[in-house]
N, C-alpha and C positions, 0 to 999 in steps of 0.2 A: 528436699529441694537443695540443701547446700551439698551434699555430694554432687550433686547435676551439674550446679554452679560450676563446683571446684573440677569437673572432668572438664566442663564446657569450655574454664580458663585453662588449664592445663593444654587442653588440643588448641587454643588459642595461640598461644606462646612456643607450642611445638611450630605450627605451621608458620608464625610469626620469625623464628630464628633461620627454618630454610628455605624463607621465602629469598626469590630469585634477585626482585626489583623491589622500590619502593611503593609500585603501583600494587602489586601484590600482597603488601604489607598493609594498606590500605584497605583493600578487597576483604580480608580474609577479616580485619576487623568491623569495619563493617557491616561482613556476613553474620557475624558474633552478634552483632546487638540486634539487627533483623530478625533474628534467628529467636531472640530473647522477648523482642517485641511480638512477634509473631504467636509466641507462648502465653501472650498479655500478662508479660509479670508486671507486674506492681513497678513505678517507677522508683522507688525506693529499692529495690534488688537489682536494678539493672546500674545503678549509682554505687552501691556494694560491691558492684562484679566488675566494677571500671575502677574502683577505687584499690582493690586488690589485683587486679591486673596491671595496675598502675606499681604497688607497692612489690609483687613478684619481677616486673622489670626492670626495676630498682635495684633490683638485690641481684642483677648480673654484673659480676666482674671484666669490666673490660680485656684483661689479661688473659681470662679466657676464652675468649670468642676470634674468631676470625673476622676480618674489617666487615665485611658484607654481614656478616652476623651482626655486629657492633651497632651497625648504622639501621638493622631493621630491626632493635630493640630500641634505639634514639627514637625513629621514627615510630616506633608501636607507643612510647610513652608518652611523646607529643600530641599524637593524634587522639589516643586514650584521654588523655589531662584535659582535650579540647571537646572532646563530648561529655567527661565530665562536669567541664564546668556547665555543658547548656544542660544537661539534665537537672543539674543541682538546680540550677535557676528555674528550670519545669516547676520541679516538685518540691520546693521551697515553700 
């Protein structure tokens, strides 16, 4: 299951950095946890795979990204940070 995870973030964050708009940035996340939900994980792995998505977008270098890149890893951490907190509070 954590390889699945780890491909599942991985194509997360690919599609994440050449997303066009913000609105896409949103979309693709989104599809991520739908997609997670959909699988009936455990709310507990879907809290794991936001909290590491979170900590993978973290670890991007502003310096090297181009501005439209920069701002849909801003916005993929944001929006991430923000379903993680309703998850945690879910399954607290």
């Amino acid at each position: 299951m954590k390889k699945k995870l780890d491909s599942h973030r991985v194509s997360l964050i690919a599609k994440v950095v050449i997303a066009t708009t913000q609105q896409e940035v949103l979309q693709y996340c989104n599809a991520a946890i739908q997609e997670l939900e959909g699988q009936q994980l455990h709310g507990h792995l879907i809290v794991r795979f936001l909290e590491n998505t979170v900590s993978e977008l973290t670890a991007f270098s502003p310096s090297n990204q181009n501005s439209q890149q920069w701002s849909n890893i801003i916005n993929a951490k944001v929006f991430c940070n923000r379903l993680l907190k309703e998850y945690s509070f879910s399954y607290e």
